[in-house]
ZABAZA-806035 format. One record per residue (C-alpha): y, z, x; residue in three letters. Coordinates in steps of 0.001 Angstrom, whole numbers, plus 500000, padded with zeros to 6 digits. Layout:
residues N
[r [Y,Z,X],ala]
...
//
This chain:
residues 236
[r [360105,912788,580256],unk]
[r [356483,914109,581384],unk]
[r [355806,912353,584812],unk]
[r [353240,913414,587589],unk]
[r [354597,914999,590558],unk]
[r [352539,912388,593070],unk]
[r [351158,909153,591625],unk]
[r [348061,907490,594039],unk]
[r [347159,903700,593958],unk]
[r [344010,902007,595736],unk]
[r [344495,899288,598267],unk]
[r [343739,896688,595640],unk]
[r [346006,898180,592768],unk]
[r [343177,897993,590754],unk]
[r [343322,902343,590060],unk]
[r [345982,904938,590194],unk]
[r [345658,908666,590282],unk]
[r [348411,911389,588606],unk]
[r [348260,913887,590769],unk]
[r [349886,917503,590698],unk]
[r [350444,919781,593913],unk]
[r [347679,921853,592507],unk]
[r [345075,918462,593057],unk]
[r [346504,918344,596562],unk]
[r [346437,922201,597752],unk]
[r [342871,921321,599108],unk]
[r [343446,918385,600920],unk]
[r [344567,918066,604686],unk]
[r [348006,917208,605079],unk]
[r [349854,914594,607892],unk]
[r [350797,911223,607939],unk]
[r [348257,910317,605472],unk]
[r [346754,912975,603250],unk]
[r [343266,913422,602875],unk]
[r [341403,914760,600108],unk]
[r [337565,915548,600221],unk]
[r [336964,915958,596257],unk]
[r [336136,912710,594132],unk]
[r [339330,912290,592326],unk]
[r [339685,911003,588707],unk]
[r [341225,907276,589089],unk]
[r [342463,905602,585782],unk]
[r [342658,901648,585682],unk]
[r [345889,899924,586088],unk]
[r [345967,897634,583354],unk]
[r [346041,900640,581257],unk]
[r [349455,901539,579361],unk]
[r [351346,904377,580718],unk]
[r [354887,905318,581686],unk]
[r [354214,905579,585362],unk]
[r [352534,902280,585864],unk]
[r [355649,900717,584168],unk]
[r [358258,902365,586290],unk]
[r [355737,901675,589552],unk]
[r [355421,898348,588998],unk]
[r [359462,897730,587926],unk]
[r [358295,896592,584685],unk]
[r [361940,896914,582531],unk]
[r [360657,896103,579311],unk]
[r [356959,898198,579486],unk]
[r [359459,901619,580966],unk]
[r [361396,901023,577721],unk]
[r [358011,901225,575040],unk]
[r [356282,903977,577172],unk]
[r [358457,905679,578509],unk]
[r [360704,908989,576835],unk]
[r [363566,909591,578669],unk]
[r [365779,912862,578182],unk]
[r [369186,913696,578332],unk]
[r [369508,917054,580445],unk]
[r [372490,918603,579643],unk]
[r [374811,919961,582089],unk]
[r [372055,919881,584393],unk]
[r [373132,917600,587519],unk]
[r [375042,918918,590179],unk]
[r [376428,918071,593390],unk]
[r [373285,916949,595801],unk]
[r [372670,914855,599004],unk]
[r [368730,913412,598945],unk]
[r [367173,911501,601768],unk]
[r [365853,908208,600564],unk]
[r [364661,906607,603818],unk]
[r [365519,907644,607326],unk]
[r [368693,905766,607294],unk]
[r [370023,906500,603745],unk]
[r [370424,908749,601160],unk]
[r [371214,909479,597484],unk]
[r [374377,911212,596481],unk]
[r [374384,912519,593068],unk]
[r [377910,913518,591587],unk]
[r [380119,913911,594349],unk]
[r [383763,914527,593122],unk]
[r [385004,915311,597146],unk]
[r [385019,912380,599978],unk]
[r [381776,912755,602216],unk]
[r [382534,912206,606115],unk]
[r [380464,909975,607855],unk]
[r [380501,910581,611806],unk]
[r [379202,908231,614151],unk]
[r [379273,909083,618459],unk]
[r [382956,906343,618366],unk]
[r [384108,906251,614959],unk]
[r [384018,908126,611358],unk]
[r [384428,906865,608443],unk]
[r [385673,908430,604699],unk]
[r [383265,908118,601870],unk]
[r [385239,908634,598244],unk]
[r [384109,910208,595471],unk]
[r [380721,908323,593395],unk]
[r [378806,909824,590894],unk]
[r [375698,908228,591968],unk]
[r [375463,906129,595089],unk]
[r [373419,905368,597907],unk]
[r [374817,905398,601782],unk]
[r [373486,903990,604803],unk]
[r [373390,906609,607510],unk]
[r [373304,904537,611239],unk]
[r [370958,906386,613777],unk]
[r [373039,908993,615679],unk]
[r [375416,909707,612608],unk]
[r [375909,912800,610192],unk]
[r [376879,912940,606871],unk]
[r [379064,916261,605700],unk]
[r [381315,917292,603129],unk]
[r [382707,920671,602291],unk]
[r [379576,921648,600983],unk]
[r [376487,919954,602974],unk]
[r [375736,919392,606360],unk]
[r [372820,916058,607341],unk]
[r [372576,916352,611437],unk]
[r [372243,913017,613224],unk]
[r [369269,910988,613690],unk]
[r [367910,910087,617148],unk]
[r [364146,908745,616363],unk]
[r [362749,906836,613528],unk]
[r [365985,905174,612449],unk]
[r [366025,901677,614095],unk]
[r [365348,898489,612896],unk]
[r [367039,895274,612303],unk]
[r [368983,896559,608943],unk]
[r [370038,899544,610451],unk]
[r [371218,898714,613807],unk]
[r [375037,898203,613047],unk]
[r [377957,898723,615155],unk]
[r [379213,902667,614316],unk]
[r [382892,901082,615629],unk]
[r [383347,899086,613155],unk]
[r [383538,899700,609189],unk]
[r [379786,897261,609184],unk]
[r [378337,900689,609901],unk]
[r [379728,902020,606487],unk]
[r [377628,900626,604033],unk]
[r [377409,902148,600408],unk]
[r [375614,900663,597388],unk]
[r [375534,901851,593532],unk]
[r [373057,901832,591679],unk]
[r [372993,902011,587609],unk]
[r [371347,904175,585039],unk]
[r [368980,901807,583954],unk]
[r [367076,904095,581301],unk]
[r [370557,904214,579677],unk]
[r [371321,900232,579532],unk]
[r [368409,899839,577652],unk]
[r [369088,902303,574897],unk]
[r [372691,899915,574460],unk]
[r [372301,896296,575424],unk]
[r [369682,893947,574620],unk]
[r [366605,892982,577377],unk]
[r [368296,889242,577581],unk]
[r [371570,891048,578903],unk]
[r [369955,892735,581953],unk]
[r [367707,890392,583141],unk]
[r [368988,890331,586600],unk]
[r [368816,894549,586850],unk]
[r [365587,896199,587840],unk]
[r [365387,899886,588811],unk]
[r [366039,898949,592528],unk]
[r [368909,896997,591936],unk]
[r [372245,897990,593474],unk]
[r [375804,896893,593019],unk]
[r [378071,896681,596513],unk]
[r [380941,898595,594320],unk]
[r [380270,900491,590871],unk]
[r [379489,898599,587778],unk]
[r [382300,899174,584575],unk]
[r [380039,900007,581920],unk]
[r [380991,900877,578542],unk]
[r [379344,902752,576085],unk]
[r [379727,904784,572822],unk]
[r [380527,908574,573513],unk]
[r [377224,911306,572863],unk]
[r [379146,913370,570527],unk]
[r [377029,916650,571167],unk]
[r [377256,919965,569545],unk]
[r [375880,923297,569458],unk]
[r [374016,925184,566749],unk]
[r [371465,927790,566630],unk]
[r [370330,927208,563023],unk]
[r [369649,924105,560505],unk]
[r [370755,920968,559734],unk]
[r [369792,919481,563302],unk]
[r [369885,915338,564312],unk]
[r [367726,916284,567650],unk]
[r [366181,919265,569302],unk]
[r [364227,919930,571861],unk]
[r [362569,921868,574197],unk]
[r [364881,923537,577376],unk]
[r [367852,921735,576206],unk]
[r [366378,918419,576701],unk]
[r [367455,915709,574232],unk]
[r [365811,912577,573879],unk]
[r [367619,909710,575045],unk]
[r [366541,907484,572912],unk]
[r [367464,909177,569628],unk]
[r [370991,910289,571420],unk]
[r [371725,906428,571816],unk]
[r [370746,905737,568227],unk]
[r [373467,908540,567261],unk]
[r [375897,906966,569189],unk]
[r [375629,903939,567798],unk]
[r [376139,904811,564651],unk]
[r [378858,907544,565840],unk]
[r [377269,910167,565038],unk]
[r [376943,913823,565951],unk]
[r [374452,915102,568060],unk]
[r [373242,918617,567722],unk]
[r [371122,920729,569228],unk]
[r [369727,923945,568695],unk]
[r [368311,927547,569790],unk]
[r [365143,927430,567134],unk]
[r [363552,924249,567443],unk]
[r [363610,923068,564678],unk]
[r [364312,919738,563322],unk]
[r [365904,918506,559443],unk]
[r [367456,914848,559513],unk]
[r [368843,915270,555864],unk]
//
């Protein structure tokens, strides 16, 4: 999936802006950027892939929107969501979060969010996040580090994925915000995927990307997926 690396919206969400680091190079950089040149604004009412996901629109991110399937391509990582949380992506080892009077043990999750209190780390055998002093306070965050309230993790889902298996009526209640207070049991056909560098191909694509989409409607039908060294494609 092709997506800018900044996306810009006017104060009335009437325009956006895709924007790549190149578009920005010129600009002065702080708190808020500012950029000098006239950029080239595109209304908001027109389709794209970006609006839909910006805007938490569920069923317009499923028609616009191409996800791929990156094989073997997510690894262990800590990001920093807000000042007071962050994203862990595929952590098989228990993360240690250490407050000034207490720590607490944080199992394994393959993709969860945790709340880090101001004056707390976050470490594991691989990754270090110091404490926080300033710019972590406010009345979600201020919990008492010695009790468990301070250990707060939520789980989010793979919403891109639902779509491709269960019907719009079935996740009504799920947007791509939503999070679950413990992880949600899911269950969906197997990717069968295998590896061929010549012909008879389902999918292919570019840097070992396979689309999503056609990988679900594989599964479904359990089928094999295959991809390949030549991009080429024959769905005989």
């Amino acid at each position: 999936m092709s997506l800018p690396k900044y996306f810009a919206i006017t104060n009335n969400n009437d325009f956006y802006a895709a924007l790549s680091t190149d578009d920005l190079a010129n600009c002065k950089h702080g708190m808020t950027v500012f950029c000098y040149t006239n950029l080239q604004l595109t209304p908001i009412n027109r389709p794209s892939c970006i609006v839909a996901l910006f805007s938490n629109n569920i069923t317009m991110v499923k028609q616009l929107c191409n996800f791929r399937f990156l094989l073997d391509h997510i690894v262990h990582k800590v990001i920093e969501l807000t000042p007071t949380s962050v994203l862990v992506y595929k952590n098989n080892n228990d993360l240690t979060l250490k407050c000034p009077d207490n720590s607490h043990i944080i199992p394994p999750c393959p993709l969860c969010i945790v709340h880090v209190p101001c004056r707390c780390s976050i470490s594991s055998h691989k990754l270090y996040f110091a404490p926080k002093l300033i710019n972590c306070y406010d009345e979600n965050t201020q919990l008492d580090t010695n009790t468990s309230s301070a250990l707060s993790v939520l789980h989010p889902v793979n919403l891109a994925l639902l779509t491709e298996f269960f019907d719009q009526t079935k996740l009504n209640n799920i947007l791509g915000d939503t999070t679950f207070p413990s992880q949600v049991a899911l269950k969906v056909p197997n990717f069968k995927i295998y590896s061929h560098n010549m012909s008879n191909i389902l999918v292919a694509d570019q840097q070992d990307h396979l689309s999503l989409r056609k990988m679900a409607q594989a599964a479904k039908k359990d089928e094999q997926i295959f991809k390949t060294l030549d991009r080429t494609i024959d769905n005989r």
